[in-house]
N, C-alpha and C positions, 0 to 999 in steps of 0.2 A: 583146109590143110594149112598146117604154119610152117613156113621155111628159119633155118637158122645159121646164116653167116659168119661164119670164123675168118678174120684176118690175121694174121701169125706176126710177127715183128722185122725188122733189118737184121740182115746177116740171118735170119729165120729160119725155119722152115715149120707146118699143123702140127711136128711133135710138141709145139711149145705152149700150145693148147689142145693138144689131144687127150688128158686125162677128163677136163670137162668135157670136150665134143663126145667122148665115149659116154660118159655119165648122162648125158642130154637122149642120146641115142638110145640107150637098156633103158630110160625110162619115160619114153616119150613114143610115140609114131611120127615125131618131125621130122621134115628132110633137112636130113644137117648137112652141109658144106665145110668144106674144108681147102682151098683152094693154095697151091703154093706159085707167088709172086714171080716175075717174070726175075731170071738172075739169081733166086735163092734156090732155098733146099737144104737137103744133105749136104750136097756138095756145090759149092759157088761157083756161079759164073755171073759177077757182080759188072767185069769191066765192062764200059761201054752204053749198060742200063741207065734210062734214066726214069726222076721220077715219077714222071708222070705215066708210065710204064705200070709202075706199082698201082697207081690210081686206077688206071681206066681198065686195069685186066679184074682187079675187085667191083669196080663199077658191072661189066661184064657177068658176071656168075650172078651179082644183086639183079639185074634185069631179067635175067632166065628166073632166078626166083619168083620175082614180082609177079613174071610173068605166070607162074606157075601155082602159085601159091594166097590164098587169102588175106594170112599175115607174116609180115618176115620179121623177125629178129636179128639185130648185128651186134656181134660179139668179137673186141678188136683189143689185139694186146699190142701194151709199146708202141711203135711205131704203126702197127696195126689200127691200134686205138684211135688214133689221130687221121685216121683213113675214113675209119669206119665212123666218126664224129662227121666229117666231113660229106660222105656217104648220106650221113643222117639230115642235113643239112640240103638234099636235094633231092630225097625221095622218099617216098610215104610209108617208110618202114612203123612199128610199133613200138620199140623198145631198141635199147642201145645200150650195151655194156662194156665200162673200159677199164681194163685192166692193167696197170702198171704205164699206162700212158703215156708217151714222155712229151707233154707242154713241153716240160724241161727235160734234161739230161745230164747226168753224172752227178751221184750224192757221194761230194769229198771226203765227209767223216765214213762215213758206211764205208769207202770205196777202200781207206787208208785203214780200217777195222779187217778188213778181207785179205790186204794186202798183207796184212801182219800174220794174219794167220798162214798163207801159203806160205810165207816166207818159214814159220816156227813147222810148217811141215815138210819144207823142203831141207832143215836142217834133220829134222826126224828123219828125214829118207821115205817120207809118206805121203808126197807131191801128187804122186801117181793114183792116191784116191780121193785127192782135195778134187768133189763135182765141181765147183767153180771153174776151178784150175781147168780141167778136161774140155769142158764145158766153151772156157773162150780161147784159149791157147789158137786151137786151129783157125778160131773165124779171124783173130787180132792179124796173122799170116794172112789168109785167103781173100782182106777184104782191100781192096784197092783203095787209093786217096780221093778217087774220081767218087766213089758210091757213097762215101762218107761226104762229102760235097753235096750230093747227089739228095743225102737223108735232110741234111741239113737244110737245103732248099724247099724240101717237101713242110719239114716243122716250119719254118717262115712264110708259108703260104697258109700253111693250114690254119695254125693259132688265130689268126685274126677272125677266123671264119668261125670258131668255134660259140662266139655268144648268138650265135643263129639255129643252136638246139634247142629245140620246143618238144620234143617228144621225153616221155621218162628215160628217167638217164641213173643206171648205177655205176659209181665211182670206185675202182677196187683199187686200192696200195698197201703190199707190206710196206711194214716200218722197218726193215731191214733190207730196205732197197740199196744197192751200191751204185746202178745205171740211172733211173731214175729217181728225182728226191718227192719228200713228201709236200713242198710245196707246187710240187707238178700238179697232184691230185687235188690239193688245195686250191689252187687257181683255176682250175677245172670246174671244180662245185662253185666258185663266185662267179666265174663267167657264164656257164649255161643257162640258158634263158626259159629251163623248164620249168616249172612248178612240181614237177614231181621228179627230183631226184634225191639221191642220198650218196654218203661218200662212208665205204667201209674199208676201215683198217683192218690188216690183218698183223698182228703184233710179234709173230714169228717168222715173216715172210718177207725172203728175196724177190729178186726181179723174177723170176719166173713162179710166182703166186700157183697156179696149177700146180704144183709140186711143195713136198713141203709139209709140215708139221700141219699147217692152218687149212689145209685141203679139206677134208670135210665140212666144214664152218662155210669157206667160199660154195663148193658147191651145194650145198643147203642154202645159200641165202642168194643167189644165182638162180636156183628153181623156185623158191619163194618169187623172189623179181617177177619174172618171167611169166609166174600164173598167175598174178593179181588183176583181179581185172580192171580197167582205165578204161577212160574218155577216149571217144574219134580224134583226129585231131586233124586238122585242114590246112593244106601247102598250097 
């Protein structure tokens, strides 16, 4: 049986990769996971959480996998990403996919490209269906200074840890990222220490890649990944 682990992002909740977890699911018998982070969701409850919080409850669900399961797949977006890399780095998953990653954070051109537009629809009077706009409005309010501290400590623990991937590793980043930039992804493919990974751009796609013009493309080349078959590999 193969297990497949979704980590979702900060300020998150599994809608943010739920169009792939469904796609994995209609065409697969895997047990997919979808697990939402202590603090996140719909709705926040950010204050007080800490990171390590985030880690060890995704840590938790990978165990019951393991336990469960022959092979597990981890699939981690954003801040996710950098969980699920880390994840990968201490237990004998198969495959590990990151999506919009954030090594890094905030892509200033992309971000000031986004910002110009809500702005030319807030004079339109058409705010109200800029998805971006909707999209962070609430969490920018809802997320405390303490959590944003809190993310921030989690990427400087992590990052170092990352050239200790040896398992195959696919690299997912639009180029139309405004949260994370493209040299997040870049630094990702030079540090992993797999031999078998790849780094796919997606050329119409914001931070949330699962949505989106390029969605077909991602998830086609996502189930490509996934079924190729590879080497054992020894932790």
């Amino acid at each position: 049986m193969i297990g497949c682990l979704f980590i979702h992002g900060f300020t998150g909740a599994p809608y943010e990769i739920e169009p792939l977890a469904r796609y994995i699911r209609d065409s697969t018998d895997w047990v997919v996971r979808t697990p939402t982070l202590p603090g996140h969701g719909e709705t926040l409850y950010l204050k007080g959480t800490h990171y390590s919080e985030w880690i060890e409850y995704a840590e938790k669900v990978l165990i019951d996998l393991l336990q469960s399961c022959d092979k597990v797949f981890i699939i981690g977006f954003s801040m996710g990403g950098l969980i699920a890399g880390y994840l990968a780095t201490r237990y004998p998953i198969q495959k590990l996919v990151l999506l919009s990653a954030a090594a890094y954070y905030i892509n200033p051109k992309q971000l000031v490209a986004d910002i110009k537009i809500m702005l030319r629809d807030g004079l339109n009077k058409t705010l109200h269906k800029n998805e971006l706009y909707l999209r962070y409005k609430k969490k920018i309010v809802d997320t405390p200074l303490s959590a944003t501290i809190e993310f921030r400590k989690l990427v400087r623990k992590i990052r170092p840890e990352l050239h200790h991937i040896k398992v195959p590793t696919l690299i997912v980043q639009g180029e139309c990222d405004g949260i994370v930039p493209l040299k997040s992804a870049n630094y990702l493919y030079q540090v992993i220490s797999s031999t078998e990974k790849k780094l796919l751009l997606l050329p119409c796609a914001k931070h949330h890649v699962c949505y989106g013009e390029d969605q077909d493309k991602l998830f086609k080349e996502v189930d490509t990944f996934l079924h190729e078959s590879t080497k054992e590999y020894i932790y």
